[in-house]
C-alpha positions in Angstrom: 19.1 -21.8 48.3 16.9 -24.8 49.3 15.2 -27.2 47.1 12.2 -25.5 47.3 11.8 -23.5 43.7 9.3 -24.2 41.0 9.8 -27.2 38.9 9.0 -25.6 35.4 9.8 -26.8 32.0 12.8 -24.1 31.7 14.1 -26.4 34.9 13.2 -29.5 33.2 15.3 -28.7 30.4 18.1 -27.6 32.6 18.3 -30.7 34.6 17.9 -32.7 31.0 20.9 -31.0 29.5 22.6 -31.0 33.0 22.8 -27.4 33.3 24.3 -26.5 36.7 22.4 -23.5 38.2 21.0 -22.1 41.1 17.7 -20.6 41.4 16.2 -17.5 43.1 13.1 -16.7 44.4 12.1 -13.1 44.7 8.7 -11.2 45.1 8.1 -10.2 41.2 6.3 -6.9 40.9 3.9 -6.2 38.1 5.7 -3.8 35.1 9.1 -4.0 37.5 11.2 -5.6 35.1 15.2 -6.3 35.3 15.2 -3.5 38.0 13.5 -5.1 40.9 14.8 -8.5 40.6 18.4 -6.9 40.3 17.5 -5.1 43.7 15.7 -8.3 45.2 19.3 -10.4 44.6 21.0 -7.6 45.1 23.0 -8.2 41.6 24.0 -5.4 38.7 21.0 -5.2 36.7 23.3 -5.7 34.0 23.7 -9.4 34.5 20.0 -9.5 35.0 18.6 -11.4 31.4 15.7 -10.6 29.6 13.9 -12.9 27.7 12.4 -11.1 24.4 9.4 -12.5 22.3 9.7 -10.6 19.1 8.3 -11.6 16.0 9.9 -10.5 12.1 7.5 -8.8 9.6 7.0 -12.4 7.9 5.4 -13.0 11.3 8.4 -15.5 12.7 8.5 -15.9 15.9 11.7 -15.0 17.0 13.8 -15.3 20.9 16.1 -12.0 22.2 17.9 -12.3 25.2 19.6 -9.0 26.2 20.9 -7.4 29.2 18.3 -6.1 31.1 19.5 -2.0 31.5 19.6 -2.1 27.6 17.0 -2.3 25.4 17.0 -3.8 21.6 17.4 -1.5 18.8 14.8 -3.1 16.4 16.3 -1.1 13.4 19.4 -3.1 13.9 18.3 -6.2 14.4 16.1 -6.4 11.6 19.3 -5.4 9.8 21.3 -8.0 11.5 18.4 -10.9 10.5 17.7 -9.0 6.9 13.9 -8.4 7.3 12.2 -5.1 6.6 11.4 -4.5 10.4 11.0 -6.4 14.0 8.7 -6.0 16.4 7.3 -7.4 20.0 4.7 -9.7 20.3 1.6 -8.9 22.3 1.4 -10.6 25.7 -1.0 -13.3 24.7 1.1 -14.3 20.6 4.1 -14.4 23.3 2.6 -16.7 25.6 1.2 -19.2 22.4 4.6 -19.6 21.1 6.6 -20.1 24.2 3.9 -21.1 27.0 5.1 -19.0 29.4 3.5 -16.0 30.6 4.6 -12.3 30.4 7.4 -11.6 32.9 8.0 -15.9 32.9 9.7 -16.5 29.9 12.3 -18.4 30.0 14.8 -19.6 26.7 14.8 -22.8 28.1 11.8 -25.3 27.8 9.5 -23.5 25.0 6.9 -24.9 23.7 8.3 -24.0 19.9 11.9 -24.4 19.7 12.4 -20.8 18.4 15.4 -19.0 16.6 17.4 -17.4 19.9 19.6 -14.2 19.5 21.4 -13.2 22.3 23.8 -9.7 22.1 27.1 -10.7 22.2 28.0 -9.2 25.7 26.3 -11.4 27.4 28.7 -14.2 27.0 31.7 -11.7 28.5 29.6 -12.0 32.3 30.7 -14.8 34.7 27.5 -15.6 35.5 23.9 -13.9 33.9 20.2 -14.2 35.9 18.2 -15.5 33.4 14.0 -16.3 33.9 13.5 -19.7 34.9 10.0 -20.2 33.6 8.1 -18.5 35.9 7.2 -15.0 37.5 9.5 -14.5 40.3 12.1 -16.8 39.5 15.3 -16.7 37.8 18.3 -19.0 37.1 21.8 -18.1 37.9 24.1 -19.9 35.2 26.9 -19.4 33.1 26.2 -17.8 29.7 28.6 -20.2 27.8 25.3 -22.5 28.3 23.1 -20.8 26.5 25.3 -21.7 23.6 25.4 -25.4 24.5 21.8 -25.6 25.2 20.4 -23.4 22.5 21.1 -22.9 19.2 22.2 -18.9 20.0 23.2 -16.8 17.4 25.4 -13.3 19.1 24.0 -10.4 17.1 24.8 -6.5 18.5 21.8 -4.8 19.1 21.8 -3.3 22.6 21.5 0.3 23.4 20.9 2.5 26.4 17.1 3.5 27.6 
């Protein structure tokens, strides 16, 4: 791909911590989720990554990344952190802690550094699609980064729709 892709603070951060990737561009479709960029780059929609603003019931911010045909069990992640429960953050509490917009939110670049938890499968994919900091866009790296860059912590929470 050209050099013509958003320069966002997820790619700021990327080029910072010299992060080799290479970004995609697709059309992004309102409520399409993993499933339409996976068909746009014409990837498994497994090694599509979702981005996750969830918040504990002390009200802590927290980052999921997860594959993008699973979805997180919030039972078992609130086990796996030790909090009563875990839920998603509305659109708008998402957007104040990271400063990305719904469907744009990238790990990388946040405005708070938050706590990330990523389900340990990730890191058994080559290569994982991952939102570079804007709607329509995502990064193509490998997930071994994620550890270098972020502070991840591998937690197993995925299940099936």
């Amino acid at each position: 791909m050209s050099e013509d892709y958003p320069v966002t603070t997820a790619v700021r951060e990327l080029r910072e911590k010299r992060v080799a990737f290479v970004p995609h561009l697709y059309n992004y479709v309102e409520h399409g989720g993993t499933r339409v960029s996976a068909e746009a780059l014409g990837v498994p929609e497994h090694g599509v990554i979702k981005t996750i603003v969830m918040e504990t019931d002390g009200k802590k911010p927290i980052l999921v990344l997860m594959h993008g045909d699973l979805e997180v069990s919030t039972k078992q992640l609130a086990r796996a952190l030790g909090v009563k429960h875990v839920e998603l953050c509305s659109a708008d509490t998402a957007q104040r802690h990271t400063g990305y917009q719904f469907g744009g939110t990238s790990p990388f670049g946040t405005r708070k550094r938050l706590p990330v938890y990523a389900e340990k499968t990730i890191f058994d994919l080559p290569k994982i699609y991952i939102n570079g900091g804007k709607r329509g866009f995502l990064v193509e790296i490998n997930p071994e980064e994620l550890k270098r860059v972020l502070d991840v912590k591998e937690v197993e929470v995925g299940i099936r729709e």
